[in-house]
Structure formats: structure tokens, C-alpha cells
C-alpha positions as CSV (number, residue, x, y, z in Angstrom):
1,X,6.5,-26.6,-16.7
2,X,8.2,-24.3,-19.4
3,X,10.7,-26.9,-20.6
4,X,8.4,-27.5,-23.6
5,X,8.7,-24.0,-24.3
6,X,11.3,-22.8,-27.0
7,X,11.6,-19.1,-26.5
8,X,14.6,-17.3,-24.5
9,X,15.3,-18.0,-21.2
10,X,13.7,-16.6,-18.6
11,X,14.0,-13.4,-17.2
12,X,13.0,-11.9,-14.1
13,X,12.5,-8.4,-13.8
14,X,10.6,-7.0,-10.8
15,X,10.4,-7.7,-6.7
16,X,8.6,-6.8,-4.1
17,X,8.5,-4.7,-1.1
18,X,5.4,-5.4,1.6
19,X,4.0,-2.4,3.1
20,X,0.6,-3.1,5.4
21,X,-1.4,0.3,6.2
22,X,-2.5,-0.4,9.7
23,X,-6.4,1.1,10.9
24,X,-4.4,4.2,12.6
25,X,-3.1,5.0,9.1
26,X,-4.5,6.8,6.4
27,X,-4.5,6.4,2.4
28,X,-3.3,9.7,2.4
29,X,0.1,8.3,4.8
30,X,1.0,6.3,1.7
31,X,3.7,7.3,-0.4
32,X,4.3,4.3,-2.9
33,X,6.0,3.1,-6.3
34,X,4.7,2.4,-9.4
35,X,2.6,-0.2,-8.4
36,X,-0.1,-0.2,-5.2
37,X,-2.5,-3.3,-4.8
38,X,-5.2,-3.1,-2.1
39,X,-7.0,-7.0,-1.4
40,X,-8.6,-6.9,1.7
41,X,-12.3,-7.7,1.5
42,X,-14.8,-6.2,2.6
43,X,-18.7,-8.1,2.5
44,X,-17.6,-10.0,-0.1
45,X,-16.0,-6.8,-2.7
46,X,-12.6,-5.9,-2.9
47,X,-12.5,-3.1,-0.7
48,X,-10.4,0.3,-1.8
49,X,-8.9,3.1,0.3
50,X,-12.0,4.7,1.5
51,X,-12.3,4.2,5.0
52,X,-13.5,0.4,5.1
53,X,-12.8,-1.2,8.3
54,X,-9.7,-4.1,9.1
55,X,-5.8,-4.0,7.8
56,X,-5.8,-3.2,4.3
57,X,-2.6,-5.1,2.5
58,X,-0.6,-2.9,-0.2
59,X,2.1,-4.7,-2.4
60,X,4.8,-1.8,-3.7
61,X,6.4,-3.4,-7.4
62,X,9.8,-1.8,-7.3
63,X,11.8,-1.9,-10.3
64,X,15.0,-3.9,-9.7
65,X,17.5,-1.4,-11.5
66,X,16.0,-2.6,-14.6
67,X,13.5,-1.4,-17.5
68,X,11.1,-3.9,-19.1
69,X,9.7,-3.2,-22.4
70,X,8.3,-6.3,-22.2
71,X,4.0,-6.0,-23.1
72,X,3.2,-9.0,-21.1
73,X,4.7,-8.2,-18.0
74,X,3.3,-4.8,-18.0
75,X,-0.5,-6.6,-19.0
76,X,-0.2,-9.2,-15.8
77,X,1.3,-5.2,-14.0
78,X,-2.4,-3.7,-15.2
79,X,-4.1,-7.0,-14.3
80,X,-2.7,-6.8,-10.3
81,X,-3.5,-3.0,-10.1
82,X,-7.2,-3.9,-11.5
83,X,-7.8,-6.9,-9.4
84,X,-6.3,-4.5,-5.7
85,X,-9.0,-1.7,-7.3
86,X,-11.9,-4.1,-7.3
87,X,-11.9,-3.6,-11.1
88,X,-13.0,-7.1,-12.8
89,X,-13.8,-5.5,-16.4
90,X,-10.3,-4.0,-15.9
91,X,-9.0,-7.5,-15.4
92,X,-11.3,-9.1,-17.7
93,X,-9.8,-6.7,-20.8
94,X,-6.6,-7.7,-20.8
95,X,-8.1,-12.0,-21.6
96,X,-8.6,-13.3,-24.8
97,X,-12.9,-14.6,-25.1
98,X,-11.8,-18.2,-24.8
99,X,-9.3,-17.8,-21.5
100,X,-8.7,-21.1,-20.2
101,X,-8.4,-19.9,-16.6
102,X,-8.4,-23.1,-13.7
103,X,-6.9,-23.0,-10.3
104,X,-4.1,-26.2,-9.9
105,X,-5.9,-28.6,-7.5
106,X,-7.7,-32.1,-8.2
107,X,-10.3,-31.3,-5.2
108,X,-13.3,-29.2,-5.1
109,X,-12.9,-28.7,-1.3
110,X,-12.3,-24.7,-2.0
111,X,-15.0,-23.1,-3.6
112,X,-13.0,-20.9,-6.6
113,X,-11.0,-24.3,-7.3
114,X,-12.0,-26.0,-10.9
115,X,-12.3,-24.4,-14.7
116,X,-13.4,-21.6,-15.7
117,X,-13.8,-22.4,-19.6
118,X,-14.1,-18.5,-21.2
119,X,-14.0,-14.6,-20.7
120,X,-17.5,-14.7,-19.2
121,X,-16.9,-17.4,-16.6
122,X,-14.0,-15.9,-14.8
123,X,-16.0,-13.3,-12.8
124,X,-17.3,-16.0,-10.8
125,X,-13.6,-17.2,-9.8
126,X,-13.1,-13.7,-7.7
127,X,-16.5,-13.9,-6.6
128,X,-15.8,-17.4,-5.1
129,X,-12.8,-15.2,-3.6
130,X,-14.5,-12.6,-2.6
131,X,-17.9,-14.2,-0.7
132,X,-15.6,-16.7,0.8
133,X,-12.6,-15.6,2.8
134,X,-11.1,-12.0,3.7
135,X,-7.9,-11.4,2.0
136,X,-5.0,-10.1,4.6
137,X,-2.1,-10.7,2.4
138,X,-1.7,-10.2,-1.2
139,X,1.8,-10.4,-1.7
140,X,3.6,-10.1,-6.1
141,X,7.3,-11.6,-5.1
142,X,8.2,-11.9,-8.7
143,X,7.9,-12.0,-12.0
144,X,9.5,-14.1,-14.9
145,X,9.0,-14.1,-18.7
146,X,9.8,-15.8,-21.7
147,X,8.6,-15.3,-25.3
148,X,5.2,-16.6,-24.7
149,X,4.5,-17.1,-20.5
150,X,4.7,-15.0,-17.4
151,X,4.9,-17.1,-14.0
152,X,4.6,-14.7,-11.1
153,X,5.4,-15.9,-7.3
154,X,3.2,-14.4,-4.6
155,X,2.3,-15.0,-1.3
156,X,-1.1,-14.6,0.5
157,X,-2.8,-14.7,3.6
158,X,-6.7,-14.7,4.3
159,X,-9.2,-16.0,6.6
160,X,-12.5,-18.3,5.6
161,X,-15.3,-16.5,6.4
162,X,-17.3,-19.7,7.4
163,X,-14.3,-21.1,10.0
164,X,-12.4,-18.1,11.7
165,X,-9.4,-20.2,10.4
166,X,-6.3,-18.8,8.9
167,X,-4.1,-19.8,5.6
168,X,-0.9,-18.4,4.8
169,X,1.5,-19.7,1.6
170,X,3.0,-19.2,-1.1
171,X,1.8,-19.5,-4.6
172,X,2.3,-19.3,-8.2
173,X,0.2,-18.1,-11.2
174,X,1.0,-19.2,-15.0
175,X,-0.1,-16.7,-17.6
176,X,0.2,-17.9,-21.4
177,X,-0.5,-14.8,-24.1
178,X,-1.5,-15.1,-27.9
179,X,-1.8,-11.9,-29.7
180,X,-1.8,-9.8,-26.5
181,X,-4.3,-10.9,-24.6
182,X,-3.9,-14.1,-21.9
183,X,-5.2,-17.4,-23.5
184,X,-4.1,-19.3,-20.5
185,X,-4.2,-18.9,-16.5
186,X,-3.0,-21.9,-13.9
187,X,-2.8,-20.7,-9.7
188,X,-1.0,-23.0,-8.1
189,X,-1.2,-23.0,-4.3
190,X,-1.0,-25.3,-0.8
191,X,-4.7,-26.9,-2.0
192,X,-4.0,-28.9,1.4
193,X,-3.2,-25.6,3.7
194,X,-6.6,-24.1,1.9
195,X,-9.0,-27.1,2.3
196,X,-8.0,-27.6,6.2
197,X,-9.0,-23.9,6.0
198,X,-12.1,-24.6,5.0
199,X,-12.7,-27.6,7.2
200,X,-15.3,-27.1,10.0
């Protein structure tokens, strides 16, 4: 998908180590890295560490022996620890007014697929989220840059609140900058895994 792009080659600076803080652990148990993103749900919010019920997941960035100077991977590194805080306006501060923001997937079988066509519209993407399933797994894998794009591999596990029934993959998100902000957002995920999920 970057092929058409002329900038530097890619370069990946950051994995990721999975902690899970368990209900017999406390937030004060953690000791983590730079980087600390809570996405469990909780009545259709993005719970924090304040004793909400179920498995909270945590995803620790470790720095890979490597320092980044690099302004978009730190943005999409504020954008992660805004969306595990519950913070939208923290998320929504770091897009441009006319974010093209779409999940990858032809079907409308999952409710936060489709196109969200500006700054204003994307809240309703993590409310789809949100009011729909319970988020057990929020996993950042890596990221990768060029002069223009980050493309960050995750994986994540949740549970449709309608069926009981479980999805667990891995996905990818595409984030295009201009002038510092994100002009451009693509997840791309197993859309068959998620509309079985959502299957009665």
C-alpha cells in the first residue's frame, strides 16, 4: 500500500510487551514503561484504573534500543494513550478538521465499519466501539514510518455484547499526516472473524 509513496524506507521503531492486570491486582501493582493503554469497556465507556469490574488489558511500548525523534510516531504514541484513558478530545486533537477516517471492509455487518468523512464524525466510530462489544485485548505490536505514513500492527480481542461470542486477530491501522495532524486513517481487520461475531 506504500509503494506509491516516495519518501525513505520504512523504519520500525518500537514493540510490544503484553501485560493483563488480573481482578486480584491492583493499579497500584503496575510498574510500567513509557507507554500504558487500558481498553476494556465498561457500559459502553472506556473504563480506567479505578476499580471497574472484569480484566483490564495494558499494552507496555518498550523502546527497542532505539530513540525516535520522529513527530508522527510520537502523535499516533499520544493518540493510543488518549484512546486506553477514554480521552476522545485527546484523540480528536491530534486530526486535521477534514480526517478521512474509514475502517477497511465492504460490509456494514459491524456497526463502527464505513466512513467517517471529518473531525466531528469520528466520535461516533469509538462509540460504535464502545456500546457494542467489551474490549479484552488491545494489543500495539509495532510501529513503522516513512516521510509521510505510520502503519501500526496490533492485535485485539473483545466480546459482542449482543452474542456472548468472541473475536480475536490481528489488525493494521494506516495513519497519513499533513502539517502535523492525521489527514488519513484506514483499520484493517478479519471483517469475516468480526461479522460471525456479530452473527446471532
Amino acid at each position: 500500500m506504500l509503494a506509491e509513496h516516495r519518501g525513505p524506507q520504512l523504519r520500525s521503531w518500537w514493540l510490544a510487551e503484553r501485560m493483563i492486570l488480573r481482578h486480584s491486582e491492583q493499579c497500584s501493582d503496575l510498574h510500567l514503561g513509557d507507554f500504558v493503554t487500558h481498553s476494556t469497556t465498561i457500559d459502553g465507556e472506556i473504563s480506567r484504573c479505578e476499580n471497574t469490574p472484569g480484566e483490564r488489558i495494558i499494552s507496555d511500548m518498550n523502546q527497542n534500543n532505539q530513540t525516535t525523534s520522529d513527530p508522527k510516531i510520537e502523535a499516533i504514541q499520544r493518540l493510543y494513550a488518549a484512546y486506553g484513558r477514554g480521552d476522545v478530545d485527546a484523540v480528536l486533537a491530534e486530526l486535521a478538521d477534514d480526517v478521512d477516517w474509514a475502517a477497511e471492509a465492504a460490509s456494514t455487518s459491524v456497526p463502527w465499519y464505513g466512513t467517517y468523512h471529518n473531525k466531528g464524525d469520528v466520535p461516533r466510530f469509538f462509540k460504535e466501539i464502545g456500546s457494542n462489544v467489551e474490549v479484552t485485548e488491545f494489543t500495539l505490536l509495532s510501529l513503522t514510518s516513512n516521510d509521510t505514513d505510520v502503519i501500526v500492527a496490533i492485535h485485539w480481542d473483545y466480546t459482542v455484547n449482543a452474542t456472548g461470542k468472541r473475536a480475536s486477530m490481528n489488525m493494521q491501522h494506516w495513519w497519513r499526516f499533513a502539517d502535523g495532524r492525521i489527514v488519513f486513517f484506514r483499520g484493517s481487520e478479519d471483517t469475516e472473524q468480526s461479522a460471525a461475531a456479530f452473527s446471532a
